[in-house]
KETOR-677135 format. One record per atom (N, C-alpha, C): x, y, z; residue number from 1; atom name. Coordinates in Angstrom, 3 decimals. Example, Ala and Ser with C-alpha at 12.3 -4.5 7.8 and 13.67 -1.06 7.14 Angstrom:
2
{r {13.190; -5.690; 7.800}; 1; 'N'}
{r {12.300; -4.500; 7.800}; 1; 'CA'}
{r {13.200; -3.300; 7.800}; 1; 'C'}
{r {12.850; -2.250; 7.080}; 2; 'N'}
{r {13.670; -1.060; 7.140}; 2; 'CA'}
{r {12.900; 0.030; 7.870}; 2; 'C'}
% end
This chain:
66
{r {0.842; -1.177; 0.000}; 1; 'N'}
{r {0.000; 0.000; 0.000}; 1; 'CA'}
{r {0.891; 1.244; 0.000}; 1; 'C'}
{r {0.700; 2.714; -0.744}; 2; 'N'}
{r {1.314; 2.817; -0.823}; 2; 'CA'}
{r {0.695; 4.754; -0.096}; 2; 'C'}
{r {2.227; 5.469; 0.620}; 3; 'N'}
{r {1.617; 6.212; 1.505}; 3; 'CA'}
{r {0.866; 7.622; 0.617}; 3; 'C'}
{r {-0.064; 8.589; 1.368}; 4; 'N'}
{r {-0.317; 9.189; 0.434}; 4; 'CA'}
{r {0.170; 10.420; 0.469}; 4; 'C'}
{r {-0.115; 11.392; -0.461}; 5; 'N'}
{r {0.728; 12.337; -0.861}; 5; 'CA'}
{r {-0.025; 13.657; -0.905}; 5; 'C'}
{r {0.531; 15.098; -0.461}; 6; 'N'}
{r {-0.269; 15.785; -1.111}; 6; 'CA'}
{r {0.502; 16.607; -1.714}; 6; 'C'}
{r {-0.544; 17.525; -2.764}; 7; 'N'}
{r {-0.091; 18.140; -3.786}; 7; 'CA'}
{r {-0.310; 19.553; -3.643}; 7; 'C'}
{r {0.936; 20.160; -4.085}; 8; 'N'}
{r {1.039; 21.357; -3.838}; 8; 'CA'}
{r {0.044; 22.650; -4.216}; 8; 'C'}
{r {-0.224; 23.056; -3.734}; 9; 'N'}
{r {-1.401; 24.017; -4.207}; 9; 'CA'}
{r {-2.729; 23.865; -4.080}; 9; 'C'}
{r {-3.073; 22.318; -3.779}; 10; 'N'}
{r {-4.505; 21.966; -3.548}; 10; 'CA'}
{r {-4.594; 21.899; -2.129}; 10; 'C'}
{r {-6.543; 21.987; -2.072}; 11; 'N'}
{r {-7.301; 22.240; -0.875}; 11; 'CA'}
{r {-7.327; 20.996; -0.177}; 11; 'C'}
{r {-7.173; 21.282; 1.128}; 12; 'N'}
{r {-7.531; 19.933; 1.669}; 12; 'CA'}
{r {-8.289; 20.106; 3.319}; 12; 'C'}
{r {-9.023; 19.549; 3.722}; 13; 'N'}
{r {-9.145; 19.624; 4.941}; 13; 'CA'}
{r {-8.228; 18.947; 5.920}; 13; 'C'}
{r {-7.857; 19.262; 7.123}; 14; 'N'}
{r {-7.293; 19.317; 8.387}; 14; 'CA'}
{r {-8.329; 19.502; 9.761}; 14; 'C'}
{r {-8.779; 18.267; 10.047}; 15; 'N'}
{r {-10.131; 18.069; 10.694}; 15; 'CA'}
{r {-11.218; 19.201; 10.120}; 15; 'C'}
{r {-11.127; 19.971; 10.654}; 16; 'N'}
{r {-12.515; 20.771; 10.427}; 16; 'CA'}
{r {-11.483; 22.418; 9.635}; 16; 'C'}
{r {-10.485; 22.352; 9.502}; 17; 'N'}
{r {-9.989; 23.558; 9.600}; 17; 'CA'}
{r {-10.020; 23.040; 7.915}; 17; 'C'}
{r {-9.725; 24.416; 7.043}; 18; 'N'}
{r {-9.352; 24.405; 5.179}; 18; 'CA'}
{r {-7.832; 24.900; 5.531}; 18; 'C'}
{r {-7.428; 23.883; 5.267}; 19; 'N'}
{r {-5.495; 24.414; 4.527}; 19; 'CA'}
{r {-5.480; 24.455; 2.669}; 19; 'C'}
{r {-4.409; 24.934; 2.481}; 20; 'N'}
{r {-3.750; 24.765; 1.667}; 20; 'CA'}
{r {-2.338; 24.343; 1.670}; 20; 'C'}
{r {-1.824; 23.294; 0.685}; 21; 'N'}
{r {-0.574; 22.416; 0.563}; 21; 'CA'}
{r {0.745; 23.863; -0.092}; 21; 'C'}
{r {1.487; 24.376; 0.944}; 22; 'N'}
{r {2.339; 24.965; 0.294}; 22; 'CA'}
{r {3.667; 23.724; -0.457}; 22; 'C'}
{r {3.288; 22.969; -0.061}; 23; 'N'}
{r {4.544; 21.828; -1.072}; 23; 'CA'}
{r {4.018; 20.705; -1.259}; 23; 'C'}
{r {4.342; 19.790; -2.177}; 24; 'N'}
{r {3.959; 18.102; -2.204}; 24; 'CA'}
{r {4.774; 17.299; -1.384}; 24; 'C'}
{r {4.226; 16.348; -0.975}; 25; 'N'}
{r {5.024; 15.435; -0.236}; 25; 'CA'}
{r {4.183; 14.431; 1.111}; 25; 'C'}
{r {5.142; 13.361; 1.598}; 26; 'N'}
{r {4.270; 13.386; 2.570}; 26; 'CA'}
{r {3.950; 13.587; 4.158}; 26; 'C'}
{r {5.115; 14.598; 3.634}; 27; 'N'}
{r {5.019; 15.560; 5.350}; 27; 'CA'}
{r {4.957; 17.351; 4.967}; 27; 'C'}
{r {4.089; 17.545; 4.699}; 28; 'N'}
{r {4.009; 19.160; 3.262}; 28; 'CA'}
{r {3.860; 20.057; 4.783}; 28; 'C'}
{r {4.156; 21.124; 4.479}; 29; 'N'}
{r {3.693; 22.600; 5.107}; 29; 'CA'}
{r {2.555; 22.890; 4.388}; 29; 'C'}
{r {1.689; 23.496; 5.357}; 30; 'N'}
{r {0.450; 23.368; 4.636}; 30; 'CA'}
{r {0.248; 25.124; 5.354}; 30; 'C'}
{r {-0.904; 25.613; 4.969}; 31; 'N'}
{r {-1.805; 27.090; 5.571}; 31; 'CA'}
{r {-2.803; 27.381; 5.826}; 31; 'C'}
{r {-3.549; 27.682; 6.801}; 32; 'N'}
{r {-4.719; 27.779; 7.215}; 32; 'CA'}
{r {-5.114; 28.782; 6.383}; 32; 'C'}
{r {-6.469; 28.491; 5.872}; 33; 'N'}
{r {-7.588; 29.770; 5.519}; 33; 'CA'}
{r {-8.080; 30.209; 6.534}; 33; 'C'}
{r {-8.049; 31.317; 7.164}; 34; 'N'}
{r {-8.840; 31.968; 7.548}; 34; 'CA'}
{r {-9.310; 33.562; 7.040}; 34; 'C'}
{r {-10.690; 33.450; 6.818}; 35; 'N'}
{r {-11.294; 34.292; 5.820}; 35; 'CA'}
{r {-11.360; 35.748; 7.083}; 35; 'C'}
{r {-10.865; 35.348; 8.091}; 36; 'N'}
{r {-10.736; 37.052; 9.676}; 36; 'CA'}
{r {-9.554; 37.228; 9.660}; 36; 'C'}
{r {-8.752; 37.266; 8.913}; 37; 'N'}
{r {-6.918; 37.274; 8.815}; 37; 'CA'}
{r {-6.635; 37.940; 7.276}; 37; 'C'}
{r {-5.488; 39.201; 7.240}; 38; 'N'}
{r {-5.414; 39.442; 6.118}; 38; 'CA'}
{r {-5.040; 38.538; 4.940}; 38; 'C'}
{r {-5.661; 39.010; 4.072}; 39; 'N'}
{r {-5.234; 38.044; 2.882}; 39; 'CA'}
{r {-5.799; 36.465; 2.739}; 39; 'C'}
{r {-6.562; 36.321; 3.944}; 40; 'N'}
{r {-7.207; 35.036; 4.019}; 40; 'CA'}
{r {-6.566; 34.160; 4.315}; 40; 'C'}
{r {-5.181; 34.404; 5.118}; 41; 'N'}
{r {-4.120; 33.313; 5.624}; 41; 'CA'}
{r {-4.182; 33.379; 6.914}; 41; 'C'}
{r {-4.103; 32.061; 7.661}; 42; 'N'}
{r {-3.895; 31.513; 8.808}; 42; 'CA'}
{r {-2.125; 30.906; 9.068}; 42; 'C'}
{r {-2.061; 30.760; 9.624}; 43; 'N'}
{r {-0.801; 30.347; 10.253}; 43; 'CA'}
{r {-0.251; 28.931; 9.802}; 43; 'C'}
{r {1.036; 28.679; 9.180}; 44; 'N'}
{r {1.441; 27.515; 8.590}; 44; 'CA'}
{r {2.120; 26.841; 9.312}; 44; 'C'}
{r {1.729; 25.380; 9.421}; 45; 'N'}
{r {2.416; 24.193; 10.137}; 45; 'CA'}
{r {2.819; 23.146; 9.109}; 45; 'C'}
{r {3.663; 21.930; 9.833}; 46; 'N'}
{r {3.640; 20.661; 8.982}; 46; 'CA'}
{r {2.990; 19.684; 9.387}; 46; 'C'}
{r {2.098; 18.986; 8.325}; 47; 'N'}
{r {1.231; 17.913; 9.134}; 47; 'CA'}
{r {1.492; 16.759; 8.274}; 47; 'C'}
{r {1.373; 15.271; 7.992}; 48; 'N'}
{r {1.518; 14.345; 7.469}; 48; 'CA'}
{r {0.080; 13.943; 6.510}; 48; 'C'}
{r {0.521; 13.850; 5.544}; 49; 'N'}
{r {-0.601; 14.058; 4.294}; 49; 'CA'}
{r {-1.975; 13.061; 4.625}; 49; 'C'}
{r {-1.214; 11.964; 5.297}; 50; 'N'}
{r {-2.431; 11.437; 5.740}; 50; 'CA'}
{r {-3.541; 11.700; 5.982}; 50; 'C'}
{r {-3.115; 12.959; 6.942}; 51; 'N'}
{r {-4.224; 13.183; 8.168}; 51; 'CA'}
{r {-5.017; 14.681; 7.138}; 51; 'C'}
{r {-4.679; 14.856; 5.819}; 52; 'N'}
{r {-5.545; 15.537; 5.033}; 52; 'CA'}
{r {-6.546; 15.142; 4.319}; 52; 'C'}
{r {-7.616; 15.521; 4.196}; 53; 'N'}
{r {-8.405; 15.617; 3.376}; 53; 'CA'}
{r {-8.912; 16.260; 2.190}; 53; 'C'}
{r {-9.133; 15.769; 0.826}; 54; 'N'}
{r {-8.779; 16.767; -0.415}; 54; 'CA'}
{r {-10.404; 17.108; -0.497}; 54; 'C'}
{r {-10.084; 18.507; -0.873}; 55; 'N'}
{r {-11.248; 19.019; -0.674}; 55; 'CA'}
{r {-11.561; 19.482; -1.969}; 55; 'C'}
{r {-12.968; 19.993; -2.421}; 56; 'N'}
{r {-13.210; 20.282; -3.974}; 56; 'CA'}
{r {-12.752; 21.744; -4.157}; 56; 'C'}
{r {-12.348; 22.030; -5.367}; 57; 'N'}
{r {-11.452; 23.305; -5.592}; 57; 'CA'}
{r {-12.666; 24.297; -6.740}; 57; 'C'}
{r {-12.453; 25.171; -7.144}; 58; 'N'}
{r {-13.476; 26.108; -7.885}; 58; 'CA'}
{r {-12.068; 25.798; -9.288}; 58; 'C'}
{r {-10.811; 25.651; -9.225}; 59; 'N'}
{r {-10.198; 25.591; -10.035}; 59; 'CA'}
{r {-10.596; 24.144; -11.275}; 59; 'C'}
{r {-11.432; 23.250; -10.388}; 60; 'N'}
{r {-11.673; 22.276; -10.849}; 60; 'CA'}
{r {-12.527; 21.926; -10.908}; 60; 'C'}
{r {-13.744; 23.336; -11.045}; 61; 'N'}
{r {-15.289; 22.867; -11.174}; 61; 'CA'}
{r {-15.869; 22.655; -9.959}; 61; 'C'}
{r {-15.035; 22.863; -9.291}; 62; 'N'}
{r {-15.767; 22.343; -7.893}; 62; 'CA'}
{r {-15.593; 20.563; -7.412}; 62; 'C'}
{r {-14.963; 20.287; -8.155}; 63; 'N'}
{r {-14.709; 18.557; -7.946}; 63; 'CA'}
{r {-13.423; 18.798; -7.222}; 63; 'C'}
{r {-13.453; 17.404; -6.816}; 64; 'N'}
{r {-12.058; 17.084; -5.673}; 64; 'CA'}
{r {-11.215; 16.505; -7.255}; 64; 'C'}
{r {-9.676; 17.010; -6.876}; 65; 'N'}
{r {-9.152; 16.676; -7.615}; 65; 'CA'}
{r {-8.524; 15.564; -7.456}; 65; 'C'}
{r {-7.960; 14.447; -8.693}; 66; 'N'}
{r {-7.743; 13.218; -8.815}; 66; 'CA'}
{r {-5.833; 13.271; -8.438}; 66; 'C'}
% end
């Protein structure tokens, strides 16, 4: 089985919180959205891709990307 990955630039959830993947991999720095913070950024950590969830993008119709 093989581990999973995320991809740079796409949405993903982080329990209940929306990040975004500032790198691919499978330990990425990722960024909180928060829409009460300038620019709509929250504070960036590293989390293990696992524990993300890909979320649907407007870049992609609104579908989760493959």
């Amino acid at each position: 089985m093989s581990a999973m990955t995320a991809t740079q630039g796409h949405l993903y959830l982080h329990g209940e919180a929306k990040v975004i993947a500032l790198e691919s991999g499978l330990s990425p720095e990722v960024r909180q959205i928060d829409t009460e913070a300038p620019l709509c950024m929250g504070h960036k950590y590293t989390v293990r891709a696992e524990w993300l969830t890909p979320a649907p993008m407007k870049y992609f119709r609104g579908e989760v990307p493959k």
